[in-house]
DRENNUZA-15500 format. One line per field, with one value per residue (C-alpha): x negated, y negated, z negated; residue number from 1. Coordinates in Angstrom, 1 decimal. Layout:
px (X	...)
py (Y	...)
pz (Z	...)
nr (NUM	...)
end
This chain:
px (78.0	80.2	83.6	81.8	81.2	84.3	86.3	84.3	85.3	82.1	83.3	84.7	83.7	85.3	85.5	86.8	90.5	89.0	87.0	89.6	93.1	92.6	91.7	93.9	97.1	95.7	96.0	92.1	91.3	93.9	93.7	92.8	92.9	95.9	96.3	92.7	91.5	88.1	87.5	88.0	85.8	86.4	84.2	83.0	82.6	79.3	78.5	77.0	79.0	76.8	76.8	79.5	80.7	80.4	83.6	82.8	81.8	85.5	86.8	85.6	86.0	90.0	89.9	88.4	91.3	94.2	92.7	92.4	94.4	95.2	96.4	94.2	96.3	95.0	95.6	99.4	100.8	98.7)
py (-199.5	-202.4	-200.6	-198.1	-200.6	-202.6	-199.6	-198.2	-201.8	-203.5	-206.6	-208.3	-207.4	-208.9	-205.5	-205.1	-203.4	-200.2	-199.6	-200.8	-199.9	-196.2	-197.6	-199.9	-197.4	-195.7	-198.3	-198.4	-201.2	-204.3	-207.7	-211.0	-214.5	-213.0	-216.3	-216.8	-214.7	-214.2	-215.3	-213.1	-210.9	-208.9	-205.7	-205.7	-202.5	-204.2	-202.3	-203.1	-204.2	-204.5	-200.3	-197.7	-196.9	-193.7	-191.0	-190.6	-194.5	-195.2	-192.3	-194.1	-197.8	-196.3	-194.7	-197.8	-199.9	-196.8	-196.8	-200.0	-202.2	-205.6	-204.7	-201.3	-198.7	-199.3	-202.3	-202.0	-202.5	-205.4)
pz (-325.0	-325.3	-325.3	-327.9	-329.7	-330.1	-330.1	-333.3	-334.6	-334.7	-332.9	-329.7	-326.1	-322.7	-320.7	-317.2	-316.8	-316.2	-318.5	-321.4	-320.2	-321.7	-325.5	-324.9	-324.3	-326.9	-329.5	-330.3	-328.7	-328.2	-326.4	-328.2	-327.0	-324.6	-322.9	-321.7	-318.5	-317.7	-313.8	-310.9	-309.6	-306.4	-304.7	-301.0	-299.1	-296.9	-294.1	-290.1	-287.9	-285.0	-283.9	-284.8	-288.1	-289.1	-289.5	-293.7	-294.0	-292.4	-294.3	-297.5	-297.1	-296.3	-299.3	-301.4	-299.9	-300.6	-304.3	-305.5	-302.9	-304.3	-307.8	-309.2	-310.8	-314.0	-314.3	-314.5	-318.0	-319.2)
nr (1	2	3	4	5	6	7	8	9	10	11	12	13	14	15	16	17	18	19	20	21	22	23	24	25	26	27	28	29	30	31	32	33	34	35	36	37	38	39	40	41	42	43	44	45	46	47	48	49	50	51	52	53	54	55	56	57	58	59	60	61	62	63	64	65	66	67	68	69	70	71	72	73	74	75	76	77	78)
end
C-alpha cells in the first residue's frame, strides 16, 4: 500500500530494497534523504535443533542462504 502509494505520487514511504528497487529502476520512484539509512534488519531461518532436520527444511534454509547470502540480488545498484 505504501509503495502504491508513493509511486502514484501521494508522498514519502521508507520501503525495504525489495520491494522498491523495481520502481526505482524504473524511474517511478527515486531515493530522497540519500545519505540517511534506515537501521538494519536481518531474517532468521528458526528451526530445532534438538532432533534431525528434515531433507526439504535443509533443502530450503540452503536455498534462503544461495538467494539472499549477505548482499540480496536486488539490492545491487543502489
Amino acid at each position: 500500500m505504501l509503495r502504491a502509494a508513493a509511486v502514484d505520487g501521494v508522498g514519502v514511504a521508507i520501503l525495504p530494497t525489495w520491494a522498491a528497487a523495481e520502481p526505482l529502476r524504473s524511474g517511478a520512484l527515486r531515493r530522497v534523504l540519500e545519505a540517511w539509512e534506515p537501521p538494519q534488519s536481518t531474517i532468521y531461518a528458526v528451526y530445532p535443533d534438538n532432533r534431525l532436520m528434515s531433507m526439504k527444511v535443509r533443502a530450503f534454509v540452503d536455498h534462503l542462504a544461495r538467494s539472499f547470502g549477505r548482499t540480496p540480488y536486488w539490492d545491487g545498484g543502489f
